[in-house]
C-alpha positions as CSV (number, residue, x, y, z in Angstrom):
1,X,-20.8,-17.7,-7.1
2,X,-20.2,-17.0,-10.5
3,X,-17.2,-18.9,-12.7
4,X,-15.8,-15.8,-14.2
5,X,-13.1,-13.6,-12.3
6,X,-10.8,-11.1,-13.6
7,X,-7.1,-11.2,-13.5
8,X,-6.0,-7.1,-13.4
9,X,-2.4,-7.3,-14.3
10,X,0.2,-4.6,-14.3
11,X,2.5,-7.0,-17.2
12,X,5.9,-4.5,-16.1
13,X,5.8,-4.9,-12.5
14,X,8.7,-6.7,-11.0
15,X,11.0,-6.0,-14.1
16,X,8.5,-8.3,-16.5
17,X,7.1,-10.5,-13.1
18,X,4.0,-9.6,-13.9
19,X,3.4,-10.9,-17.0
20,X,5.2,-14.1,-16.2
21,X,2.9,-14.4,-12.7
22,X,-0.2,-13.9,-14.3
23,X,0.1,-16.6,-17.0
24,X,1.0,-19.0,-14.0
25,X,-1.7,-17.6,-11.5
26,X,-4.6,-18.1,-14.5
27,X,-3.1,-21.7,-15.2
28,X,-4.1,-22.4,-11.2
29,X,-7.3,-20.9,-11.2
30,X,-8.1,-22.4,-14.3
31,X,-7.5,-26.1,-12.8
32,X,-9.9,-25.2,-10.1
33,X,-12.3,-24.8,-12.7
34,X,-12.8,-20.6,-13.3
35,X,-12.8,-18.9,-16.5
36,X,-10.1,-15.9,-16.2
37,X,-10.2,-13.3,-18.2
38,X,-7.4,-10.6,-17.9
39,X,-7.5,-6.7,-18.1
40,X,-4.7,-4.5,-19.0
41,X,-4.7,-1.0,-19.9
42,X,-3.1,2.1,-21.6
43,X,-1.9,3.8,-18.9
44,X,-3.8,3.6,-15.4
45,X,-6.9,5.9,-15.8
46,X,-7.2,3.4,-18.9
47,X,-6.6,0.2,-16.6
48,X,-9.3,1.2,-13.7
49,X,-11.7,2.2,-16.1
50,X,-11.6,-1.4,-17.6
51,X,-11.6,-2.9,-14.3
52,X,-14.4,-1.3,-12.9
53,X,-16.0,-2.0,-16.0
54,X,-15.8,-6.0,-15.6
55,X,-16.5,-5.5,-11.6
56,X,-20.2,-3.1,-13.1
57,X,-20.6,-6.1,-15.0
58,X,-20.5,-9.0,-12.3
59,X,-17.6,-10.2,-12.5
60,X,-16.7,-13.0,-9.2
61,X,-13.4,-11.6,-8.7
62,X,-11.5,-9.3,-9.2
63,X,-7.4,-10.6,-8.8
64,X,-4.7,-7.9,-9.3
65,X,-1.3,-9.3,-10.0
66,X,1.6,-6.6,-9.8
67,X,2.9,-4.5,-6.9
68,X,1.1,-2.5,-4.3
69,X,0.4,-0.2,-7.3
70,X,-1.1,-2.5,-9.0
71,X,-2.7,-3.3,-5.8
72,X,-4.1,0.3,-5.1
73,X,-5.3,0.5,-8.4
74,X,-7.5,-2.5,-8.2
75,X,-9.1,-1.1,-4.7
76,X,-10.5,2.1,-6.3
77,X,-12.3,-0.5,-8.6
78,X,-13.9,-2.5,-5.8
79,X,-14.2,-0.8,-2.9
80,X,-17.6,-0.8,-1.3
81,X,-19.3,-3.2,-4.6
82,X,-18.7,-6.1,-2.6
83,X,-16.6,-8.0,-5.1
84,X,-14.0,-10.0,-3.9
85,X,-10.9,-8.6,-4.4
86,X,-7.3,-11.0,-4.2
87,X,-3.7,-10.3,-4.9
88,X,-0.9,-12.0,-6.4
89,X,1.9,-10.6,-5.7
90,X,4.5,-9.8,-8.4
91,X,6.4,-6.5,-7.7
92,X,9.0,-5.0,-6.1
93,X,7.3,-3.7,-2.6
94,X,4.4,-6.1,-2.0
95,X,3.5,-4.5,1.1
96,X,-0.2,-4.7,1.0
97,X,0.1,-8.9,-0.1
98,X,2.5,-9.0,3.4
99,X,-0.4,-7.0,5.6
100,X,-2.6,-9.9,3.6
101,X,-0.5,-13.0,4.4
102,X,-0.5,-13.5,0.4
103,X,2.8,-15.6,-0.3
104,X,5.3,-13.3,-2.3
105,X,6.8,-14.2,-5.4
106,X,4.7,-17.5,-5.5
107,X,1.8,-17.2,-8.4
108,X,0.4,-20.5,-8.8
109,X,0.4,-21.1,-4.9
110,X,-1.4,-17.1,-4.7
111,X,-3.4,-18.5,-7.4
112,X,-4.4,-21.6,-5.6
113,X,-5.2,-20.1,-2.3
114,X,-7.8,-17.5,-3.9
115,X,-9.4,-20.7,-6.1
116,X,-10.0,-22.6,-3.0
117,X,-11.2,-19.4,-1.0
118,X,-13.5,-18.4,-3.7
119,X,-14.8,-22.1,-4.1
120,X,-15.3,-22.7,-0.2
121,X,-17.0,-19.0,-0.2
122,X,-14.0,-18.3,2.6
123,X,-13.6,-14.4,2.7
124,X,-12.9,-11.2,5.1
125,X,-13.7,-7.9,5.2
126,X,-10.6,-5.5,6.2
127,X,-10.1,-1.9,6.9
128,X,-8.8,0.3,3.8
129,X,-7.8,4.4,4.7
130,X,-9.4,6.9,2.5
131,X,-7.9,10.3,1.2
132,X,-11.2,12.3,-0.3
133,X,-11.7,9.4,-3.0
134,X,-8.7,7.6,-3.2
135,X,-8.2,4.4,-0.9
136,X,-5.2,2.9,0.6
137,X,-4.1,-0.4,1.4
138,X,-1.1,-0.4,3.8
139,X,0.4,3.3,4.4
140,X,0.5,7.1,3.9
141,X,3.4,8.4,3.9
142,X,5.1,12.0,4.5
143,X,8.4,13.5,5.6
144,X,11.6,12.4,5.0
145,X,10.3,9.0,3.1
146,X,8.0,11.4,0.5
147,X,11.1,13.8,0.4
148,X,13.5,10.6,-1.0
149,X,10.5,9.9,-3.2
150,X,9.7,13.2,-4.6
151,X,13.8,13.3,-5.2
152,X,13.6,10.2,-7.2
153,X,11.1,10.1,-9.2
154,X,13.1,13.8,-10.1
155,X,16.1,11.8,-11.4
156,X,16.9,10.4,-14.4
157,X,19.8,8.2,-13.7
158,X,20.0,5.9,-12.1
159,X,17.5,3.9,-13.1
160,X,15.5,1.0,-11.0
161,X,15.3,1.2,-6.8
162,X,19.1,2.4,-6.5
163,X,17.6,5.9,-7.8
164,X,15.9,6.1,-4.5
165,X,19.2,4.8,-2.2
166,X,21.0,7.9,-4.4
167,X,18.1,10.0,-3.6
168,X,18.3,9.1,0.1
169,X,21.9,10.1,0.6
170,X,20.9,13.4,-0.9
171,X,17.7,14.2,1.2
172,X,19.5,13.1,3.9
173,X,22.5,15.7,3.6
174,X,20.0,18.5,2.8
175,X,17.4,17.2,5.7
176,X,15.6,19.5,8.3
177,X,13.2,18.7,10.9
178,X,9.6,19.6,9.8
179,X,6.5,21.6,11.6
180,X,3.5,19.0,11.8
181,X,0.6,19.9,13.2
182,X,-2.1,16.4,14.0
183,X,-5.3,16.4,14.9
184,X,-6.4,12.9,15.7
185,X,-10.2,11.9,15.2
186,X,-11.3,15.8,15.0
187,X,-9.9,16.4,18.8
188,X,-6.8,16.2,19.8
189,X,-4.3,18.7,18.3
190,X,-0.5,17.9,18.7
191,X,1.8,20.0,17.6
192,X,5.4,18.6,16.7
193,X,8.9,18.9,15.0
194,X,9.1,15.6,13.0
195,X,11.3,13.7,10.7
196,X,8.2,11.9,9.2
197,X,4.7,10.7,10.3
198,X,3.6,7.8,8.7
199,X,-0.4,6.6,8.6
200,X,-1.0,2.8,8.8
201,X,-3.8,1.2,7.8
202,X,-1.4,-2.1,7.6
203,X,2.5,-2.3,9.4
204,X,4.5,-1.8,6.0
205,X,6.4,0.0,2.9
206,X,8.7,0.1,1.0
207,X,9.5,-3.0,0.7
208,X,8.6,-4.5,4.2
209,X,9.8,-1.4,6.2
210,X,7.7,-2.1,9.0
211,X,7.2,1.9,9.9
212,X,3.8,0.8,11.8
213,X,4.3,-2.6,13.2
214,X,1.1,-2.6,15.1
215,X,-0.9,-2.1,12.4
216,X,-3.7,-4.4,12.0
217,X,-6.5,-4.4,9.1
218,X,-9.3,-5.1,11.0
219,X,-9.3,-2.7,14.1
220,X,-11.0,0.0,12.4
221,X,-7.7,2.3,13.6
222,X,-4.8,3.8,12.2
223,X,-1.6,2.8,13.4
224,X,0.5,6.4,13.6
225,X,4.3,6.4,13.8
226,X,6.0,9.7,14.4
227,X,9.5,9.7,14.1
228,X,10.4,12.8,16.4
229,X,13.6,15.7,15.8
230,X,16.6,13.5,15.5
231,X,20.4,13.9,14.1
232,X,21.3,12.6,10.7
233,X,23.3,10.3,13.2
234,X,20.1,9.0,15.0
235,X,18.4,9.0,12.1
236,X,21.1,6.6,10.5
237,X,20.7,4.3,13.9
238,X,17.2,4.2,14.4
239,X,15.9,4.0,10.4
240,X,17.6,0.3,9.9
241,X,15.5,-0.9,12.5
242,X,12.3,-0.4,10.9
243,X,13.0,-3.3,9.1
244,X,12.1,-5.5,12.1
245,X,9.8,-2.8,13.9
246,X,12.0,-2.4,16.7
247,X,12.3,1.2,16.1
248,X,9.0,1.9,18.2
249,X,11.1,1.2,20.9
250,X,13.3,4.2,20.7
251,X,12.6,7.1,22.7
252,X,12.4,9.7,19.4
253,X,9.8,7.3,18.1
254,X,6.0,8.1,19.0
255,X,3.0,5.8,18.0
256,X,-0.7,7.3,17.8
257,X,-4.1,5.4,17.0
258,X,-6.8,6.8,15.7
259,X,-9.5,6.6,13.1
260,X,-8.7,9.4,11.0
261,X,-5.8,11.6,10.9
262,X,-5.2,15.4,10.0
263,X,-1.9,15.7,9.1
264,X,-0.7,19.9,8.4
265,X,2.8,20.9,7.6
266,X,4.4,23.1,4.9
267,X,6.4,21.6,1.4
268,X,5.6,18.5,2.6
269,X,3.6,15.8,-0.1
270,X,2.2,12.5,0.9
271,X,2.0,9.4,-0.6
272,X,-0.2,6.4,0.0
273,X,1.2,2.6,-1.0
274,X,3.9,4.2,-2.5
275,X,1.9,6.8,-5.1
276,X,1.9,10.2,-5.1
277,X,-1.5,11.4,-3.5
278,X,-0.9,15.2,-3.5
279,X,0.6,18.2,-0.5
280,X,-0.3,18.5,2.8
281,X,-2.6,18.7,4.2
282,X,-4.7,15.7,4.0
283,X,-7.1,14.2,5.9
284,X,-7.1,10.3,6.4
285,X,-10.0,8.4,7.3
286,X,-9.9,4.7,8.2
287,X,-13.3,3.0,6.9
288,X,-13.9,-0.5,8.4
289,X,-14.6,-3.5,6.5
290,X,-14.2,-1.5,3.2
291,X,-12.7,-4.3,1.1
292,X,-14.2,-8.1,0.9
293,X,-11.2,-10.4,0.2
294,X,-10.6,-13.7,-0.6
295,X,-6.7,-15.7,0.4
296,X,-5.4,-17.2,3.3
């Protein structure tokens, strides 16, 4: 195992956390006796293309510190290389850390745990989803969640996460049920008026919605939540409960599995650990093993 890793840091995420995280994470790892060196980037074509660059050049590790941006970004760079990939988690959703069991908001104890896991050669392999070349972490989302986020990232004002509580109350006034057709694993075709379908590759977004709470990473299976034709009313009832899972449990809530995932519906756009992938339809494939990572 080689001393050098690579500390991939988004230094905006969290408000500024992600500066402030990585300079703490790097302290611990470089107690434990590794040489860090950190990549930035101008923009995030710029960012990836310098972190696949120090993964092409053997680097031991490659550490993302941000969000579940930050996060997916990082995976592009070392999916299927075989580099151990580890997280620090130091934005806003975190999702992907939680799926992880990283701590949140806790760099030199993140930075500690992937030291002593990389120094005790302590690792797993876990499922990622694929989208034609892109890879996700945690979920794909479409529906009424891509809806809110189309409408925010729209707005100007206001700025920050309430943009998206503002673009919620909108998109819920304006809501409709949508036309999805799914075809599960090439077969099955189910044809169905939803509020959203979400894919999980892990149980959470947004910010520890758990929309999939079954989800595990290593059961080479999708976890798929279809939230069924509902009133605004239900909708209001049944969406604060995602929060704890319990939602499954209601009888306008369906849950799939399957290792990949057709998902066909018109407007709709989807979005996978919270960034904009593209319009239905897309095809999701979960790849087993696709990630080698280092932690708890």
């Amino acid at each position: 195992m080689t001393s050098e890793i690579t500390l991939f840091v988004n230094p905006t995420a969290g408000g500024g956390r992600g500066a402030r995280a990585a300079r703490t994470a790097a302290a611990a790892l470089r107690d434990a006796g590794f040489h860090v060196d950190t990549v930035t980037g101008d923009g995030p074509e710029d960012a990836l293309s310098r972190a696949r660059t120090a993964v092409e050049e053997g680097t031991g590790a490659l550490v993302a510190v941000g969000g579940d941006g930050m996060a997916n970004l990082a995976l592009q760079a070392v999916v299927g290389t075989g580099t151990p990939f580890g997280l620090v988690a130091a934005g806003t959703g975190n999702d992907f850390a939680r799926a992880l069991g990283m701590p949140l908001g806790e760099p030199a104890t993140s930075g500690r745990m992937i030291a002593d896991a990389l120094k005790s050669g302590r690792s797993r392999d876990v499922d990622l989803g694929r989208i034609g070349d892109r890879w996700f972490g945690a979920v794909l989302a479409s529906g009424f969640d891509s809806r809110v986020n189309d409408r925010g990232n729209r707005m100007r004002a206001p700025l920050g996460r309430f943009k998206y509580d503002v673009a919620m109350i909108a998109e819920l006034a304006a809501f409709r049920p949508l036309r999805y057709r799914i075809t599960l694993d090439g077969g099955e075709v189910r044809e169905v008026e939803a509020t959203l379908v979400a894919v999980g590759n892990g149980p959470s977004y947004g910010g520890g919605m758990r929309i999939c709470p079954g989800a595990d990473l290593t059961d080479g299976l999708f976890d798929i939540t279809v939230v069924g034709e509902c009133s605004r009313a239900t909708l209001l009832r049944v969406f604060p409960r995602v929060y704890k899972g319990t939602h499954v449990d209601h009888p306008v809530v369906t849950v799939m599995r399957a290792a990949s995932v057709e998902l066909v519906a018109e407007d709709v756009t989807g979005y996978a650990d919270g960034e904009y992938v593209g319009p239905l339809p897309l095809t999701a494939h979960c790849v087993p093993g696709a990630v080698r990572v280092v932690g708890p």
